[in-house]
RODO-295655 format. One line per field, with one value per residue (C-alpha): residue number from 0; x, y, z. Coordinates in steps of 0.2 Angstrom, whole numbers, plus 5000, padded with zeros to 4 digits. Example, Ala and Ser with C-alpha at 12.3 -4.5 7.8 and 13.67 -1.06 7.14 Angstrom:
% residues 2
n 0/1
c1 5062/5068
c2 4978/4995
c3 5039/5036
//
This chain:
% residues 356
n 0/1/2/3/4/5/6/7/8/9/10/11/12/13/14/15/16/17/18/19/20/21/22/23/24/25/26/27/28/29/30/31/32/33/34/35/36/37/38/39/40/41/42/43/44/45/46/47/48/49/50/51/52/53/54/55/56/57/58/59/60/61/62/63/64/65/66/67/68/69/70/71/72/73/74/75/76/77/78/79/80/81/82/83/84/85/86/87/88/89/90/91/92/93/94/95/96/97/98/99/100/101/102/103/104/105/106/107/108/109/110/111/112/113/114/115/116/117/118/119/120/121/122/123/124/125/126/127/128/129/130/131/132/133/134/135/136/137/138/139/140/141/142/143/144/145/146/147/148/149/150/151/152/153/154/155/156/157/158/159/160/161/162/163/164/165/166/167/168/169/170/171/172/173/174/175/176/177/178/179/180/181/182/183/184/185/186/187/188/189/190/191/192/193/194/195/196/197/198/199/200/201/202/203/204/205/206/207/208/209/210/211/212/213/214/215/216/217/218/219/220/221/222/223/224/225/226/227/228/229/230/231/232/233/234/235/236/237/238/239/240/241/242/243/244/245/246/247/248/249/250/251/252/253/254/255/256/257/258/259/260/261/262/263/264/265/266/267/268/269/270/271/272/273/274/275/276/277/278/279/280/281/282/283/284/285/286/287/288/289/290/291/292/293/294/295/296/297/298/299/300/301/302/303/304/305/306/307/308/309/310/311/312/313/314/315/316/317/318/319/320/321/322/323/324/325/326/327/328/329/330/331/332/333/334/335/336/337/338/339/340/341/342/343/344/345/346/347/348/349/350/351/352/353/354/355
c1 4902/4892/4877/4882/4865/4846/4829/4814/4795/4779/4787/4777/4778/4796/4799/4816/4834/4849/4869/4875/4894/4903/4905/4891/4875/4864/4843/4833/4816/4799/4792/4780/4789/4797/4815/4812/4805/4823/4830/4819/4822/4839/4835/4822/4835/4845/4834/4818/4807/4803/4808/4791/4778/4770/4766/4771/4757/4760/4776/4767/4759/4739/4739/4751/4749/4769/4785/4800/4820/4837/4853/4869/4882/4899/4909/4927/4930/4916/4900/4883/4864/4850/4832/4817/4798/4783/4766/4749/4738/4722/4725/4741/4757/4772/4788/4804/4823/4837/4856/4863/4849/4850/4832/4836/4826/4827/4830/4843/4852/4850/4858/4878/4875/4872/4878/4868/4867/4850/4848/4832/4823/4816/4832/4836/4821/4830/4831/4812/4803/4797/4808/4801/4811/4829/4826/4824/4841/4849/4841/4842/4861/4863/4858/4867/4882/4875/4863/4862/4858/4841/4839/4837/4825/4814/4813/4812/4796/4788/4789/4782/4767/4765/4767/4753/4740/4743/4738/4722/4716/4722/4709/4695/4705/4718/4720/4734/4744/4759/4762/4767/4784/4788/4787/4794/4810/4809/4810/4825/4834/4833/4834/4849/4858/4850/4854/4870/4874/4862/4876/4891/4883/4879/4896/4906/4894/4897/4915/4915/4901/4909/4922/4911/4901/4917/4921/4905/4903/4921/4915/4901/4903/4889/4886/4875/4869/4860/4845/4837/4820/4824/4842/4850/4850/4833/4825/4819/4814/4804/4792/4788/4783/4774/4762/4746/4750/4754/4736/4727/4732/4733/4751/4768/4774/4795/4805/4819/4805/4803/4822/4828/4844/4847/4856/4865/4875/4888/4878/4861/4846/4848/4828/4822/4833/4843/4839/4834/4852/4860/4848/4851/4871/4866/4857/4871/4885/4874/4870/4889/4894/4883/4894/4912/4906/4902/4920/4928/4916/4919/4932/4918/4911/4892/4882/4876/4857/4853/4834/4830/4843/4851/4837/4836/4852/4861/4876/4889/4881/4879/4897/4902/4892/4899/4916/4912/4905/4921/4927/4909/4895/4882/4865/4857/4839/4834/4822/4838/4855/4869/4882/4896/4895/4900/4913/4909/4895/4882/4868/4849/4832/4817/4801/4784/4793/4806/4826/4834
c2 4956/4944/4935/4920/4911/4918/4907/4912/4904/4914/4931/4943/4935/4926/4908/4906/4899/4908/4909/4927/4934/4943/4958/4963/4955/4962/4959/4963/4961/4970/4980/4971/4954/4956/4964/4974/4959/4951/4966/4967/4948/4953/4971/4961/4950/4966/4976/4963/4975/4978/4996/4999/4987/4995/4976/4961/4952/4962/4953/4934/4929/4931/4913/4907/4906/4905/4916/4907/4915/4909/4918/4910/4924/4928/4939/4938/4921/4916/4910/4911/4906/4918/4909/4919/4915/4925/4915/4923/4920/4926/4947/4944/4941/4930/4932/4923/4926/4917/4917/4900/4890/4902/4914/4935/4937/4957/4966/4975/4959/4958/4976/4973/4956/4957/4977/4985/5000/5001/5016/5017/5031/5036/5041/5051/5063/5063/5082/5087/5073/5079/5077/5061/5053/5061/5053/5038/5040/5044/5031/5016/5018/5023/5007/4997/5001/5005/4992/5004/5019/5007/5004/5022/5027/5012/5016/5036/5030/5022/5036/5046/5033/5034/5054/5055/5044/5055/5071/5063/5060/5075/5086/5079/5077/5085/5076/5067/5082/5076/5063/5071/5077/5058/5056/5073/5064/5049/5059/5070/5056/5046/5059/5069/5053/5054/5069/5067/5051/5058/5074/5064/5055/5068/5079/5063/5061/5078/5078/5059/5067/5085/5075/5063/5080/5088/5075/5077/5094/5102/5120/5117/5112/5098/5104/5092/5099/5093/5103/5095/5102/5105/5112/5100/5112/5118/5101/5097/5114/5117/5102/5107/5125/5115/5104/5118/5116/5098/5095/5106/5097/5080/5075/5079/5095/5095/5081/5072/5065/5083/5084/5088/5088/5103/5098/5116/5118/5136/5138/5140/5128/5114/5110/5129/5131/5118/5114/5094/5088/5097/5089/5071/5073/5078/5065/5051/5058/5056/5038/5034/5043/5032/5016/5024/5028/5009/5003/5014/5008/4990/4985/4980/4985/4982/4975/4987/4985/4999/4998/5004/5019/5019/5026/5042/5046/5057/5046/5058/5053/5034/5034/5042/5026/5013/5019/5020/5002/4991/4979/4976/4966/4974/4970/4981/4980/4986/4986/4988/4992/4995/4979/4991/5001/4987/4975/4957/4954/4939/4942/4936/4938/4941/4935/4931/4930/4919/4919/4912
c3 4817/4804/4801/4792/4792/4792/4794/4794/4793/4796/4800/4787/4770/4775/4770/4768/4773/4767/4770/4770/4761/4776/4763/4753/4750/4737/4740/4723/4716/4715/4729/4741/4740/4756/4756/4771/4781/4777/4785/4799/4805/4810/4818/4827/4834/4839/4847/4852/4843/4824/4820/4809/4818/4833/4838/4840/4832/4817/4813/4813/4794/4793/4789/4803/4822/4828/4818/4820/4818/4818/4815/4813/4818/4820/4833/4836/4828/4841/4833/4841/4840/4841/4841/4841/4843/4840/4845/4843/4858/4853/4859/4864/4857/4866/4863/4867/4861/4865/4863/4862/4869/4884/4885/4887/4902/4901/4884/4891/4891/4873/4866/4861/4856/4838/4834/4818/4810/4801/4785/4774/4767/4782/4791/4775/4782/4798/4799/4793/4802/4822/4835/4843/4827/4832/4851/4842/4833/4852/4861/4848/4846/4863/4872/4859/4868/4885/4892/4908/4898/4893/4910/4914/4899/4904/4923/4917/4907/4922/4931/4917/4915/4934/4936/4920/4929/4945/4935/4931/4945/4953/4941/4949/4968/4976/4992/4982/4979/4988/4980/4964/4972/4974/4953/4952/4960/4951/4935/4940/4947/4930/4917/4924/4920/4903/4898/4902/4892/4878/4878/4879/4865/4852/4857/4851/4834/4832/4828/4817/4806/4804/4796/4786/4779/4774/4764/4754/4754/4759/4759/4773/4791/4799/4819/4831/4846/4859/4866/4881/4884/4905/4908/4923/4934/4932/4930/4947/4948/4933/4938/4954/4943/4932/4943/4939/4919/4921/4931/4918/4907/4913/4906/4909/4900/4902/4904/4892/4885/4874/4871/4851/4841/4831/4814/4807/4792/4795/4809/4799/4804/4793/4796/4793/4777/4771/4753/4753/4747/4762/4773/4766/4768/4786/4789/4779/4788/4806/4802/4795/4813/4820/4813/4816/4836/4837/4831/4842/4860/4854/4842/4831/4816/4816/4803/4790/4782/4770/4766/4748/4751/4734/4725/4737/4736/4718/4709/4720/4739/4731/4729/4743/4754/4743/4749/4768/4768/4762/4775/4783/4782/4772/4766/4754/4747/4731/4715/4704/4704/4693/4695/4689/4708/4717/4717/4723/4730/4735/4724/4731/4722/4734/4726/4737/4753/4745/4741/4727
//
């Protein structure tokens, strides 16, 4: 999987038209110029969302009323087209993506077409940060490979939404009461299917990034597990218990949408007592998983971006990823590097939104 081709006008700061190597392709200049926003370009044409921006319109130039992508790409020897506009109408925000000249109507339809794998600084603080961002980690990979398992989150959220607006009212009125068992079914039906592919999903990142961890740190062992907040078995159960709290409160205690992952290294807590390289390793080897669980779904290897990474990681882990991203495409960003770590590469400065 490749992107041989990106143009952009009037997303952020990005003016530019650039072929890409399918190896490594090297992004450098100062900060603020718009490295990131080459990055984000081509996670937005993966996912139909920016991983930073909470909206849309954030994405379109201050000076500009339309943001216009293309990505030339490569799969299989088959080449493809993905066209994206963002138009600003006044408070709200239209979007449009296609493939080929043919609109995605759904954005499920749109996870698997162009598989990436996306590392920054952030992910590095994978274990520390709150557990809303290792549901993230699950769910963007997740739905990369499974357009049902979005499906499921997305109708599990509706419920949620629906279930939430119920215990409102039901503070001031309780003539309504019944209808929180029809939610309460709607929740279990959908998130016993997503716990279940969440598990199956962490069991097998387990065992790829034990491995990867070893061979950083041979005298420690990496472990994954999965903690769902509502066993399966107990799931319906537990929110027909929890209606009085839920009403109190007016939002919906339990559900996969508390769910964690608990990172240990020798069975210790790699959050609570992990020095910070440990939890850095923990958090590499997850993401490297994360490509290695990819091949083996689709026979692909996804486009790697790696987002300022470099500079958070010591000479030994910096080696370690330069050895795990040969025979892939890669676009790294960075203020500086050190030609002598790589060996060829497509070299690109970024300067006011700008490639040369």
């Amino acid at each position: 999987m490749q992107v041989n081709f990106l143009s952009a006008a009037g997303f952020r700061n990005l003016e530019t038209k650039t072929p890409l190597s399918p190896e490594i392709n090297i992004i450098f200049g100062d900060n603020a110029q718009g490295k990131t926003n080459f990055l984000e370009v081509i996670y937005f044409c993966a996912f139909g969302r920016s991983m930073r921006a909470r909206n849309d319109s954030e994405l379109i130039n201050h000076n500009e009323k339309n943001a216009l992508i293309r990505l030339e790409t490569e799969r299989k020897n088959v080449k493809s087209v993905f066209d994206a506009q963002l138009q600003s109408l006044g408070k709200k925000t239209a979007k449009s993506i296609a493939i080929d000249f043919l609109p995605i109507k759904h954005t499920k339809d749109l996870f698997g077409r162009l598989l990436v794998v996306m590392f920054s600084p952030e992910d590095l603080r994978l274990i520390k940060a709150g557990p809303s961002e290792r549901r993230r980690f699950m769910d963007m990979e997740i739905c990369q490979l499974s357009p049902v398992y979005y499906s499921d989150l997305r109708e599990y959220f509706r419920a949620l939404k629906q279930r939430n607006a119920l215990l409102k009212i039901l503070q001031k009125d309780k003539s309504q009461l019944e209808s929180l068992s029809v939610w309460d079914e709607q929740l279990t039906n959908f998130g016993l299917r997503i716990i279940k592919t969440r598990g199956a999903f962490i069991k097998k990142i387990n065992e790829i990034a034990n491995e990867i961890h070893k061979n950083i740190c041979e005298n420690e062992n990496l472990q994954l597990e999965y903690k769902p907040a509502i066993l399966p078995e107990e799931f319906a159960a537990n929110l027909e218990k929890s209606h009085e709290r839920d009403i109190f409160r007016g939002t919906t205690c339990e559900g996969i949408h508390t769910d964690d992952i608990e990172f240990s290294i020798n069975k210790i807590s790699a959050r609570h007592f992990g020095s910070q390289g440990q939890q850095r390793t923990a958090a590499l080897s997850a993401k490297l998983a994360e490509i290695e669980i990819i091949r083996q779904s689709t026979g692909e290897t996804p486009i790697l971006l790696l987002d300022d990474v470099f500079s958070e990681l010591d000479k030994r882990r910096q080696n370690f990823l330069l050895h795990h991203i040969k025979n892939q495409q890669t676009i790294i960003t960075c203020t500086g590097f050190d030609k002598k770590n790589f060996g060829d590469y497509n070299l690109l400065h970024m300067k006011n939104g700008k490639i040369s």
